[in-house]
C-alpha positions as a Python dict, from the first residue, in 0.01 Angstrom:
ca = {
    (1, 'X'): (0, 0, 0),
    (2, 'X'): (-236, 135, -261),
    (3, 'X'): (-613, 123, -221),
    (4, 'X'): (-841, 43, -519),
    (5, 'X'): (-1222, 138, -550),
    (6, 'X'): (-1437, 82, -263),
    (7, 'X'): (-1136, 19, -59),
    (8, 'X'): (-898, 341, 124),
    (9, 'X'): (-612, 289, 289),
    (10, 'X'): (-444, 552, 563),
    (11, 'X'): (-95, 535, 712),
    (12, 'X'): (-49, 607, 1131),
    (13, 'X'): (236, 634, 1268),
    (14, 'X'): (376, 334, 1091),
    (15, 'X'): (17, 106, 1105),
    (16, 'X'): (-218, 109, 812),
    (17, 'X'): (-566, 100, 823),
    (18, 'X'): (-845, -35, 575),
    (19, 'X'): (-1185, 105, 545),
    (20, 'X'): (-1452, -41, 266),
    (21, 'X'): (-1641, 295, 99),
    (22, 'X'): (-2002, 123, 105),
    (23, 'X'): (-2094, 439, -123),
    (24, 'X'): (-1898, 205, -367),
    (25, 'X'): (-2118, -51, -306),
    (26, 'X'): (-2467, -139, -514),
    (27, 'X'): (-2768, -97, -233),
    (28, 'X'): (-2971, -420, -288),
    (29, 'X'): (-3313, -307, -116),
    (30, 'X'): (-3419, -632, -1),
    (31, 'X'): (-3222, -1006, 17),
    (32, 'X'): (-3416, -1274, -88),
    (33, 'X'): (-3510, -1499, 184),
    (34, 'X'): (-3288, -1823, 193),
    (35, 'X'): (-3013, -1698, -34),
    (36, 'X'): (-2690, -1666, 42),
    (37, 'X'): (-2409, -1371, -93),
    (38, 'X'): (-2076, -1301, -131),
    (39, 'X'): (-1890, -980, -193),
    (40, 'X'): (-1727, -981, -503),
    (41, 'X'): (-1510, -711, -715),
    (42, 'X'): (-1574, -635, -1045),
    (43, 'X'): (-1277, -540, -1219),
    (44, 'X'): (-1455, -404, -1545),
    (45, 'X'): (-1678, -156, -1325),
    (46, 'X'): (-1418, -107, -1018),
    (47, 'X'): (-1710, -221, -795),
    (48, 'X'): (-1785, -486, -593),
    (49, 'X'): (-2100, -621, -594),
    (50, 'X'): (-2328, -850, -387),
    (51, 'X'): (-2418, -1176, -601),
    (52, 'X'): (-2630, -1505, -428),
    (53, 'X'): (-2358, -1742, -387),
    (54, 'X'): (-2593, -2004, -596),
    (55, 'X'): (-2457, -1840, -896),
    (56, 'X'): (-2108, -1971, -788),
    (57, 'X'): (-2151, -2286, -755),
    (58, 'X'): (-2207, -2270, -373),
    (59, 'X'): (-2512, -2338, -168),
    (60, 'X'): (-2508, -2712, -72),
    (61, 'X'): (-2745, -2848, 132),
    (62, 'X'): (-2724, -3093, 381),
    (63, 'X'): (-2800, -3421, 274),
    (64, 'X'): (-3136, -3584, 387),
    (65, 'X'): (-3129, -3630, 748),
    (66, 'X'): (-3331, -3996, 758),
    (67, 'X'): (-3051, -4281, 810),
    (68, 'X'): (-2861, -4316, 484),
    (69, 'X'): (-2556, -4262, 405),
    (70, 'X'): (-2556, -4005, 102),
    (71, 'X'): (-2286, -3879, -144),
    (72, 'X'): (-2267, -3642, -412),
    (73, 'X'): (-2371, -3708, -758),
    (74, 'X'): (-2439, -3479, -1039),
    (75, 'X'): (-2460, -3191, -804),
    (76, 'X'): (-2688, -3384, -634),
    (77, 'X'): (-2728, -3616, -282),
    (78, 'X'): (-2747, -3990, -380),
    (79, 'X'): (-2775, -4301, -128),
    (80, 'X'): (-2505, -4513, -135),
    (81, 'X'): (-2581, -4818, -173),
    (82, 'X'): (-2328, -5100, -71),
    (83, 'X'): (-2271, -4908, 231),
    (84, 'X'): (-2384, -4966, 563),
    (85, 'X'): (-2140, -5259, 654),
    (86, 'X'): (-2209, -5432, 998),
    (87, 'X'): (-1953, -5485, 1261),
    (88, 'X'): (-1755, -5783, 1250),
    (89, 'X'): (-1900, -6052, 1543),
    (90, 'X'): (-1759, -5961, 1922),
    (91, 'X'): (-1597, -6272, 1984),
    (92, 'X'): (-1290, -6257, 2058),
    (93, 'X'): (-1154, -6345, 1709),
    (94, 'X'): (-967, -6164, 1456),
    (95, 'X'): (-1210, -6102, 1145),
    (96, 'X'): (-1115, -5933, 826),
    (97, 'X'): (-1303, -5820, 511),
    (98, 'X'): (-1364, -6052, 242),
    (99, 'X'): (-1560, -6070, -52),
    (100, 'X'): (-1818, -5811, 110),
    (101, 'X'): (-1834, -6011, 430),
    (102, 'X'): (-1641, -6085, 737),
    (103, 'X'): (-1411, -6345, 769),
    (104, 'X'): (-1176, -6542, 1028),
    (105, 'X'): (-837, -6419, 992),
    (106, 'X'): (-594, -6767, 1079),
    (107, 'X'): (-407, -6707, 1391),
    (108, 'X'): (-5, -6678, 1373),
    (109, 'X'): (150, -7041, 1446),
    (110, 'X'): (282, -6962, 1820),
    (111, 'X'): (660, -6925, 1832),
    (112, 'X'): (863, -7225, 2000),
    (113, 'X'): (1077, -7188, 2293),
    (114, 'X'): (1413, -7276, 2128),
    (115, 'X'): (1662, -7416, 2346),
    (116, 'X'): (2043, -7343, 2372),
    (117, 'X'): (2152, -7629, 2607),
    (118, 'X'): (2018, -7941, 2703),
    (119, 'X'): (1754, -7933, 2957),
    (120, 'X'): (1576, -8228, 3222),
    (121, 'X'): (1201, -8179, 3314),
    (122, 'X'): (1110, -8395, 3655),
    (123, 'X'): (793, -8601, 3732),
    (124, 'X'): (691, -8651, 4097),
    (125, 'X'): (375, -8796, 4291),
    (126, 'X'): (389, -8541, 4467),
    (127, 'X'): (453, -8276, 4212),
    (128, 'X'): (182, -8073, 4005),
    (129, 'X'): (122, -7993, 3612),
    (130, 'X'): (82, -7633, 3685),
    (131, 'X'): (446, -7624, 3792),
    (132, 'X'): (764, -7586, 3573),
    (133, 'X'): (829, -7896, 3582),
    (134, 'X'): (1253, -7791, 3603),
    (135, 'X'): (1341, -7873, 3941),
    (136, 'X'): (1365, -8207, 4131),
    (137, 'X'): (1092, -8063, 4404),
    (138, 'X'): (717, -8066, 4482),
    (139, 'X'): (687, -7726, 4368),
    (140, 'X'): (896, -7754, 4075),
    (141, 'X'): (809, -8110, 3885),
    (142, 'X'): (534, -8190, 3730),
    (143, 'X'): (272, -8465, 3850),
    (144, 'X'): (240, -8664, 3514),
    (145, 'X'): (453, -8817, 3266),
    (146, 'X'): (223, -8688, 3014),
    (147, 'X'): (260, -8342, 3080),
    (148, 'X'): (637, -8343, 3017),
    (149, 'X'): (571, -8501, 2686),
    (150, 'X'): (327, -8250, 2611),
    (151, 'X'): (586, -7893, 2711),
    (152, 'X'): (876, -8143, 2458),
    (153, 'X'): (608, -8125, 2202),
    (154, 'X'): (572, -7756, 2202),
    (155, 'X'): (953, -7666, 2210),
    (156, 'X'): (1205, -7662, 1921),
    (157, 'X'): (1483, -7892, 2075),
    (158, 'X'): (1750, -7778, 1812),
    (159, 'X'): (2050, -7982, 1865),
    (160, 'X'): (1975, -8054, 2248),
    (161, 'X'): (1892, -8334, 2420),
    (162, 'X'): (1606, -8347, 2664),
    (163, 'X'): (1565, -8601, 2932),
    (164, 'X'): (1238, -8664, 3142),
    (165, 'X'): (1354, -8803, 3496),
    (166, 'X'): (1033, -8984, 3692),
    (167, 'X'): (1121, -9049, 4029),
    (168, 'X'): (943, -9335, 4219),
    (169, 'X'): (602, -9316, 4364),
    (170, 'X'): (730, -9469, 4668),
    (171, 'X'): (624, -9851, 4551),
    (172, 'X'): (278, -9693, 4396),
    (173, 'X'): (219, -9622, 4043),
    (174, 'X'): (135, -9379, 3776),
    (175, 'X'): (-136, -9463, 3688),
    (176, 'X'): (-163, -9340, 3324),
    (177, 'X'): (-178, -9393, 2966),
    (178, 'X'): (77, -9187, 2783),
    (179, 'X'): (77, -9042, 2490),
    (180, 'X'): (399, -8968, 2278),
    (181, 'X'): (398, -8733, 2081),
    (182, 'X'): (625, -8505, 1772),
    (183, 'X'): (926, -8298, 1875),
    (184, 'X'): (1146, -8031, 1678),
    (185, 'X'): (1484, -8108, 1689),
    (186, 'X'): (1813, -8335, 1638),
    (187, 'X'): (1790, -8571, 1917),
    (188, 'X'): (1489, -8819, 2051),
    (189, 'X'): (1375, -8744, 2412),
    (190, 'X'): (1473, -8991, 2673),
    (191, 'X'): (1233, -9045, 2954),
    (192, 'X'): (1393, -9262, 3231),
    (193, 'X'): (1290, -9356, 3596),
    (194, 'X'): (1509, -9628, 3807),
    (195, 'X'): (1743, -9763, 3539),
    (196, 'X'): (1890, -10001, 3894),
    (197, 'X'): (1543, -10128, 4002),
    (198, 'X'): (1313, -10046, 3749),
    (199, 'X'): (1002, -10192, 3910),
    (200, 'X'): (1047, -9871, 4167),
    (201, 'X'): (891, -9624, 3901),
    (202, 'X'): (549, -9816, 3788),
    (203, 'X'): (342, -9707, 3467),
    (204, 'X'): (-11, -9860, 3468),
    (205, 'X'): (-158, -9802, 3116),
    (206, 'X'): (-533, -9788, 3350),
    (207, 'X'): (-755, -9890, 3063),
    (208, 'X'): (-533, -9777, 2801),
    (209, 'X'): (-163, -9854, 2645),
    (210, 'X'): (75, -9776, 2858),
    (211, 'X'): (279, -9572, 2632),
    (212, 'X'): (172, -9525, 2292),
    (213, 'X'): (354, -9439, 1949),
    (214, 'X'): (72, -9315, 1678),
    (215, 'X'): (297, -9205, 1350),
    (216, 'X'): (546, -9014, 1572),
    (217, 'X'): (924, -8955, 1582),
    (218, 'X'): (1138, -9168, 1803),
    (219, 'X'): (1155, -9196, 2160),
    (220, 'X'): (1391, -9382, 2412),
    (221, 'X'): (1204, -9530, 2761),
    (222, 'X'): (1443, -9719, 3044),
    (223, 'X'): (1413, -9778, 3408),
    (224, 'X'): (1094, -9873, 3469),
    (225, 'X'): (800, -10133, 3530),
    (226, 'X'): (530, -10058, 3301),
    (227, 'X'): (166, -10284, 3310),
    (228, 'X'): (-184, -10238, 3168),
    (229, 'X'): (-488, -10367, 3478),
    (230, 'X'): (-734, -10364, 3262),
    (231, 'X'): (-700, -10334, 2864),
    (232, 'X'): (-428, -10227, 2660),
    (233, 'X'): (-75, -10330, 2577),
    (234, 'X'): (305, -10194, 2709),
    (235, 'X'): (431, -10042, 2412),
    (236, 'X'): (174, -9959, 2115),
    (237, 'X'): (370, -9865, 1838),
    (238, 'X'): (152, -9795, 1513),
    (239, 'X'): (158, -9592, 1166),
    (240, 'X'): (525, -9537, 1139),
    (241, 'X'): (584, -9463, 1565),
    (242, 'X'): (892, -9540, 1681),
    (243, 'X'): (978, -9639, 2037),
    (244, 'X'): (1338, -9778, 2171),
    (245, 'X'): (1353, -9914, 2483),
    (246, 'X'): (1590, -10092, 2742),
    (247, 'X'): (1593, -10159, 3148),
    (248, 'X'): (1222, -10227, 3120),
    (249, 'X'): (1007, -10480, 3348),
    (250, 'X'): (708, -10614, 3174),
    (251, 'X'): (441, -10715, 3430),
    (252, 'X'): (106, -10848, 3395),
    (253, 'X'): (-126, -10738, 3088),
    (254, 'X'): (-492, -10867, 3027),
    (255, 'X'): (-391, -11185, 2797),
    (256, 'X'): (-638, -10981, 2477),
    (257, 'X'): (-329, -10784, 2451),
    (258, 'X'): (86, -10759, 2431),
    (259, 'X'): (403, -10631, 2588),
    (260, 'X'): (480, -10472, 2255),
    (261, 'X'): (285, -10476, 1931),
    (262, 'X'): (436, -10283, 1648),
    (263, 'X'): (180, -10212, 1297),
    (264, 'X'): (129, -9993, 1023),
    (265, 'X'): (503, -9976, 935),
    (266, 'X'): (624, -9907, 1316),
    (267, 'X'): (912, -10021, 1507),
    (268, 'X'): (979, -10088, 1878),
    (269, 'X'): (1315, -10185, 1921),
    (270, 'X'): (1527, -10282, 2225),
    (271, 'X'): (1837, -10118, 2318),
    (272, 'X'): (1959, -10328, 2608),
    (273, 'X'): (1843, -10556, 2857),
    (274, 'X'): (1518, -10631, 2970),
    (275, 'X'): (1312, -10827, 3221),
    (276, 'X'): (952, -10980, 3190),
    (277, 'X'): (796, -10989, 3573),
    (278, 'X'): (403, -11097, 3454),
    (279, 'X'): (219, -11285, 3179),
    (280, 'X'): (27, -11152, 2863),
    (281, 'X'): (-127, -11286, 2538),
    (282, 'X'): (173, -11174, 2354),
    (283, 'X'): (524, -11088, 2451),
    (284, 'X'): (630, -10965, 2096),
    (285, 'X'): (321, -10888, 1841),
    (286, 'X'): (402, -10729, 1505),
    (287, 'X'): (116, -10723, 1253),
    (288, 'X'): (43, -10506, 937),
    (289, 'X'): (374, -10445, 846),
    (290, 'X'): (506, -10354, 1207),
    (291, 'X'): (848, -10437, 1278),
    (292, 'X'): (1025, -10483, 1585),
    (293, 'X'): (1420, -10544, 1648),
    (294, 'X'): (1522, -10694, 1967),
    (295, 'X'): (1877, -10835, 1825),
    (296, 'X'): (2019, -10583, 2102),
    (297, 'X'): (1832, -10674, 2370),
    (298, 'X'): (2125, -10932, 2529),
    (299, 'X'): (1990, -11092, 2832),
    (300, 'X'): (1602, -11087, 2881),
    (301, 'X'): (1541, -11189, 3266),
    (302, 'X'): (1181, -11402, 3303),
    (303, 'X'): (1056, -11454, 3684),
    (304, 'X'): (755, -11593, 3812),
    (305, 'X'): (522, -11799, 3626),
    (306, 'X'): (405, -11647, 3247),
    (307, 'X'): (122, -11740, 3035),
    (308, 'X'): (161, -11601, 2668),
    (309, 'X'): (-200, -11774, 2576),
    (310, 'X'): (-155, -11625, 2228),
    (311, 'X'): (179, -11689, 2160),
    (312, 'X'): (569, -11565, 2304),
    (313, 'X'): (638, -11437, 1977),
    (314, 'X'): (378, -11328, 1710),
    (315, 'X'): (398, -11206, 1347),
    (316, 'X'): (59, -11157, 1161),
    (317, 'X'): (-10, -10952, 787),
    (318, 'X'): (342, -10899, 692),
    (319, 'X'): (481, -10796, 1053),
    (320, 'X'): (845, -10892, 1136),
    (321, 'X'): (1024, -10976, 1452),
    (322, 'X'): (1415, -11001, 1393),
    (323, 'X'): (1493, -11106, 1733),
    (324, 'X'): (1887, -11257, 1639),
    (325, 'X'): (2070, -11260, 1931),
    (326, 'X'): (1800, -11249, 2214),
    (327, 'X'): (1913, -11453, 2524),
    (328, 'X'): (1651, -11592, 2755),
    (329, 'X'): (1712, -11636, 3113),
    (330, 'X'): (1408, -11828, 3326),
    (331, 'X'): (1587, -11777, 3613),
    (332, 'X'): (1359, -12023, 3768),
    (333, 'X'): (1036, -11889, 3524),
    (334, 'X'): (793, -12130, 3446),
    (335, 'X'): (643, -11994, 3048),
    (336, 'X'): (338, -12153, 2946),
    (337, 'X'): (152, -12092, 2585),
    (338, 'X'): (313, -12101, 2220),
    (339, 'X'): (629, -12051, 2168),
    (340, 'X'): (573, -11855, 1846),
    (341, 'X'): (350, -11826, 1541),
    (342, 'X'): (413, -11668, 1187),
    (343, 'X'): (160, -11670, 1000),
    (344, 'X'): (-21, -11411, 734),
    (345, 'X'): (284, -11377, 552),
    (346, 'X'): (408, -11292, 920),
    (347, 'X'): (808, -11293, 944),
    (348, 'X'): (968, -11432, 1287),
    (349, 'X'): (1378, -11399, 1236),
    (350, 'X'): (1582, -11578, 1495),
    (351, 'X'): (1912, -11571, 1323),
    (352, 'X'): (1870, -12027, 1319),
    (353, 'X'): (1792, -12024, 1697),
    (354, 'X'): (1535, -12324, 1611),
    (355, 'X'): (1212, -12441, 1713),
    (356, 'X'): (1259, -12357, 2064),
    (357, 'X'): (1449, -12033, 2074),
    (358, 'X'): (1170, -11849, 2204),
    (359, 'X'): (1025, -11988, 2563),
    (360, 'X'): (671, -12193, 2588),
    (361, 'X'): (529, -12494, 2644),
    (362, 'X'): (372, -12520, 2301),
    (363, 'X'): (561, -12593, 2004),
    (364, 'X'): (562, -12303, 1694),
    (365, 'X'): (321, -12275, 1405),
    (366, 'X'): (381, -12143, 1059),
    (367, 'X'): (86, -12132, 844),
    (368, 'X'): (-61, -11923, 510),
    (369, 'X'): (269, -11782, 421),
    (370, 'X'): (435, -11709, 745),
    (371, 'X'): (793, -11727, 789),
    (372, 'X'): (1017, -11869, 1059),
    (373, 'X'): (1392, -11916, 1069),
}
C-alpha cells in the first residue's frame, strides 16, 4: 500500500496500519456555530482540508415540524397539497380509490357448488332449515319446501337431476307459500311427496299461492294435495314461469281465485293424471297471454261437491287453454258454476269436445272475441 499526504502507512508483521498526519491538516481556529464539515483532499495542494458541508450541497433541514406533509422543491420544503387522504370507512366493505375518493369495490359473484351426480334433498315436519337437508332424518332434512328450492337455486346442476322428496306431515300440512325459483343446469327439479295418496303430503298456500312461477325456468310437482285457506291460487304461473305437474289433488281455494292461472306468456301444463278434491272460482284460468296444456292430463278424478262460481274453464286477454284430450270422471261429483268462458280474445281449445266438455251446471259463454272449439 502506498500512503499519500496527510496519510502514512506502516507494515507489522503482515497488518498495516493507517495514521492521518494532522500537521497536514489546515488548523481552522474556531467552527462556526451550526455548520457542518467534511474532510476533503485536495489533489492540487496534496492537502485535505476542512470545508462546511453547505458548500456541497449538503445541510438539509428537517422539514417544518407542524402537521403537513412536506417535499422537496427547488432545494426547498413545500406542502403537498393533495395529500392527506383519509382512511377508507371501517365497515366491513372492500373500498378502493377512485377519482380522489373511496369507492365500493363489487364483491366476486360466489362460486356454485357444481354437482357430479344426481342428488335428493328431504323435507320433514320434523326436520330443520339449518340442517343439510341430504338425509331422510330429523337431523338431516330440512323443515320447509322452500328451503330446498332455495340451496337448488344456488347450485349449478350441470347435467344432473335433482329431486326434492317431502314426506307426509302425518295428515297435517305445510303450511306455506312457495316460491320457485332459477336453477343452473340441464334438467328441471322435481319436487314430489306421495305420488300413491297424494292428499298425505298437504301444501296450504296460508295467505299466499301455493306454489308460485314468477318468469322462472321449469319445474315438475307430483304427489301431493295442495290448497290456499285464505287467498291465493294452486299454481301461479306468470311472466314466462313454467310449472308441469301430475298426481296432484286440488282442494278447496277461496272462490276470488284458481287451481291454476297461467299470464304474462306462462305455462302450467299437466303431465298425467290429476284429481280435484274442493271447489274454487276457477279450475283452469289463463289470462294475458298465459297458456296452459292439459291435453296430457288423461283422467281428471272430481269428488265431493265443487262450485267453480267463476267458471270450470277460463280464458281472458289472449290466454289459451288447449285442454284436447282431458277426460272427466265425477265419480259421483256434483260441479256447480259455468262450464267455461272465452272471452277477451280468450282461447278455450277442446279438440270439438262441445258445449259440455268441461263439467258445470251453467252453459259456456263466448263474448268480445273469445274463442271456443
Amino acid at each position: 500500500m502506498v500512503g499519500r499526504a496527510g496519510v502514512d502507512v506502516t507494515k507489522q508483521n503482515g497488518d498495516y496500519y493507517l495514521d492521518l498526519d494532522y500537521n497536514d491538516f489546515p488548523t481552522i481556529s474556531a467552527v462556526p456555530a451550526g455548520a457542518t464539515y467534511a474532510l476533503i483532499f485536495n489533489p492540487a495542494t496534496g492537502q485535505y482540508a476542512q470545508l462546511p458541508i453547505s458548500l456541497l450541497g449538503g445541510g438539509i433541514a428537517d422539514a417544518p415540524s407542524d402537521g403537513t406533509t412536506y417535499g422537496r422543491k427547488n432545494a426547498a420544503w413545500t406542502a403537498v397539497t393533495g395529500g392527506g387522504i383519509p382512511e377508507a370507512p371501517n365497515d366491513g366493505t372492500l373500498y378502493g380509490r377512485k377519482s380522489l375518493a373511496w369507492s365500493a369495490v363489487p364483491a366476486a359473484p360466489p362460486v356454485r357448488d357444481m354437482l357430479t351426480a344426481a342428488r335428493t334433498y328431504y323435507v320433514r315436519p320434523d326436520g330443520s332449515n339449518t340442517n343439510t337437508g341430504l338425509a331422510d332424518t330429523a337431523g338431516g332434512a330440512f323443515l320447509t319446501i322452500q328451503k330446498a328450492i332455495d340451496v337448488i337455486a344456488a347450485l349449478d346442476l350441470s347435467i344432473y337431476q335433482v329431486t326434492v322428496i317431502v314426506r307426509p306431515a302425518g295428515g297435517g300440512n305445510l303450511s306455506l307459500g312457495n316460491q320457485l325459483k332459477n336453477y343452473v343446469g340441464a334438467l328441471a327439479p322435481i319436487i314430489v311427496g306421495d305420488e300413491t295418496t297424494p292428499s298425505n303430503v298437504v301444501v296450504d298456500g296460508n295467505g299466499s299461492s301455493a306454489f308460485i312461477s314468477d318468469n322462472v325456468r321449469p319445474w315438475h310437482i307430483r304427489g301431493m294435495r295442495i290448497r290456499a285457506t285464505s287467498a291465493g291460487s294452486g299454481f301461479d304461473a306468470s311472466s314466462g314461469g313454467v310449472v308441469y305437474f301430475q298426481k296432484i289433488d286440488f282442494q278447496t281455494f277461496n272462490q276470488g281465485y284458481a287451481h291454476m292461472r297461467a299470464s304474462g306468456s306462462a305455462i302450467i301444463a299437466a303431465t298425467g293424471n290429476y284429481s280435484i278434491s274442493g271447489d274454487a272460482g276457477f279450475h283452469l284460468l289463463s289470462v294475458n297471454n298465459g297458456y296452459m296444456a292439459n291435453f296430457l292430463a288423461g283422467v281428471v278424478a272430481l269428488t265431493g261437491t265443487l262450485n267453480f262460481s267463476q267458471g270450470f274453464a277460463y280464458a281472458n286477454q289472449g290466454g289459451v287453454l288447449y285442454t284436447s284430450g282431458m277426460t272427466f270422471n265425477p265419480a259421483g261429483a256434483t260441479v256447480t258454476g259455468p262450464r267455461y268462458a272465452a272471452t277477451s280474445n280468450g282461447v278455450i281449445a277442446t279438440g270439438g269436445g262441445g258445449a259440455n266438455y268441461f263439467p258445470g251446471s251453467i252453459a259456456g259463454s263466448v263474448s268480445a272475441g273469445g274463442i271456443y272449439g
